[in-house]
N, C-alpha and C positions, 0 to 999 in steps of 0.2 A: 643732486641725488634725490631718490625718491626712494621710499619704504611703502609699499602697502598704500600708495595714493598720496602721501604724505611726500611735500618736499623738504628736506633740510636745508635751508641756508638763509638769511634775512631776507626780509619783506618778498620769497619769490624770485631771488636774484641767481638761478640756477648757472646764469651765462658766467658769473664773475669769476674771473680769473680765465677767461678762455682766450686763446689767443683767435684773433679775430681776424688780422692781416696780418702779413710779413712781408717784407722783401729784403734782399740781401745782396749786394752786389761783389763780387770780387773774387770766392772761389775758385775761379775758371778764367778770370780777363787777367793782361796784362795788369802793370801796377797802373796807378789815376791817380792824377792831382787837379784840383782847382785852386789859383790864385785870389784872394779873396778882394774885393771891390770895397766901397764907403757904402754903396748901397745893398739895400737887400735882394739878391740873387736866388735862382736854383741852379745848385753847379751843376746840376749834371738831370735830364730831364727823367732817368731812369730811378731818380729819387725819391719815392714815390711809393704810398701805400693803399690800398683800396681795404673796404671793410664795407660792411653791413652791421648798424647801430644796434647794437642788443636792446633787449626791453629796458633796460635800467635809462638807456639813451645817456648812458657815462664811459666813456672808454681814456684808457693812460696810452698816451703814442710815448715812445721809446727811440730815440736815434743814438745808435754808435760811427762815430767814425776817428779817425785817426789827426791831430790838427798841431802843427806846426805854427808858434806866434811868436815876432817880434817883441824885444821889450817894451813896458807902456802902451801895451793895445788893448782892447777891450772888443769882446766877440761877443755876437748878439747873435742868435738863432731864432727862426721863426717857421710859424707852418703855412704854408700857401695852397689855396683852391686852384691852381692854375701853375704850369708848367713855366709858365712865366709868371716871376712873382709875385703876387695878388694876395696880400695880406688876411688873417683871419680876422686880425682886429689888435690893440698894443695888450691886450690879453697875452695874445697868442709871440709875442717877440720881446725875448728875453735875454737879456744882458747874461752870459755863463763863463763870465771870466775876464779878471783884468790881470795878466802877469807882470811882472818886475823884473822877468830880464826873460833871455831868448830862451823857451820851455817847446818840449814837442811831447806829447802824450795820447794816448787813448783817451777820449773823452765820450761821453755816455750823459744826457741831456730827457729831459722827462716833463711833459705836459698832460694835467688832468683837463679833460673837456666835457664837460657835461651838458644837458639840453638840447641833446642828438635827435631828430624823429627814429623812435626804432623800427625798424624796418629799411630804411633809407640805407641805399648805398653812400658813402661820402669817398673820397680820394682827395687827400691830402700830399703835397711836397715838403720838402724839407727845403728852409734856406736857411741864408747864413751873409754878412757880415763883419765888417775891421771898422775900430774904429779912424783907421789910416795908416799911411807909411804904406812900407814894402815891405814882403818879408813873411807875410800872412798865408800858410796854405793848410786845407785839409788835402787828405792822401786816402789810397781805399787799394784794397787787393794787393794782386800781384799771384802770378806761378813760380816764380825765383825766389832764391835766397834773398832774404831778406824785405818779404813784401810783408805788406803793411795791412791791421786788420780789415776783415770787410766793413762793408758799409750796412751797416743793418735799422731797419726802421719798422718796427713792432708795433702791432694795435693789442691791448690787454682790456678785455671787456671790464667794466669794475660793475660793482652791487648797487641796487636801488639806493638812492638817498631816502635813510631814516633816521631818525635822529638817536646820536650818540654810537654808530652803526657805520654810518658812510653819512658822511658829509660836506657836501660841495658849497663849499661859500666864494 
């Protein structure tokens, strides 16, 4: 926001808090499952969020999806350059869960990125992993009774890094 030429917000950081991409799958499609693999996958190549890097070159990506795990599994989420899984880096792929017995839930998952070029487009996937067995599935949408939330994958600009303000370590 601005006053009289004057911005209000740290260091210049007007973008923070804006949402910058979205995508949402499920409203409108039948229900979806993907069976989850040992490796890291993109279930579904519609998974996928585009943006343009705010000035701050810091953005939060946001993924919901709905995920069904056997007991004693452990699920690892990560973001990929490529439709086919292509790692950001072990930054970017992160362990978000080991259950103790058969659990299925909404689960909702959060990565800060920072050192973005601003101005750059970037396009990011969503994957995902088990860490084995059977039994492992995420689930998304549906029009009927009883369908399952969408699949949603959010870009959230964030503020400059200043110190004690935003800080990206």
């Amino acid at each position: 926001a601005k006053t009289t030429g004057t911005e209000f917000s740290v260091a210049n950081s007007s973008y923070a808090g804006m949402i910058v991409g979205y995508r949402m799958i499920g409203e409108g499609a039948v229900h979806d499952s993907y069976t989850l693999t040992t490796s890291m996958a993109v279930p579904d190549s519609a998974m996928t969020v585009r943006f343009v890097a705010p000035p701050s070159g810091a953005v939060e990506i946001m993924v919901q999806y709905f995920q069904d795990t056997a007991s004693g599994r452990s699920i690892t989420v990560g973001l990929s350059d490529n439709a086919t899984y292509n790692s950001l880096g072990n930054s970017y792929e992160q362990v978000t869960g080991m259950v103790d017995e058969t659990d299925n839930y909404v689960h909702q998952h959060y990565w800060a990125i920072s050192g973005l070029t601003k101005n750059t487009t970037y396009n990011y996937w969503f994957g995902i992993k088990s860490s084995g067995g059977i039994g492992n599935t995420i689930s998304w949408g549906g029009t009927a009774t009883g369908r399952y939330c969408d699949f949603i994958m959010k870009v959230t600009a964030l503020p400059t890094e200043v110190s004690d303000f935003a800080v990206y370590d």
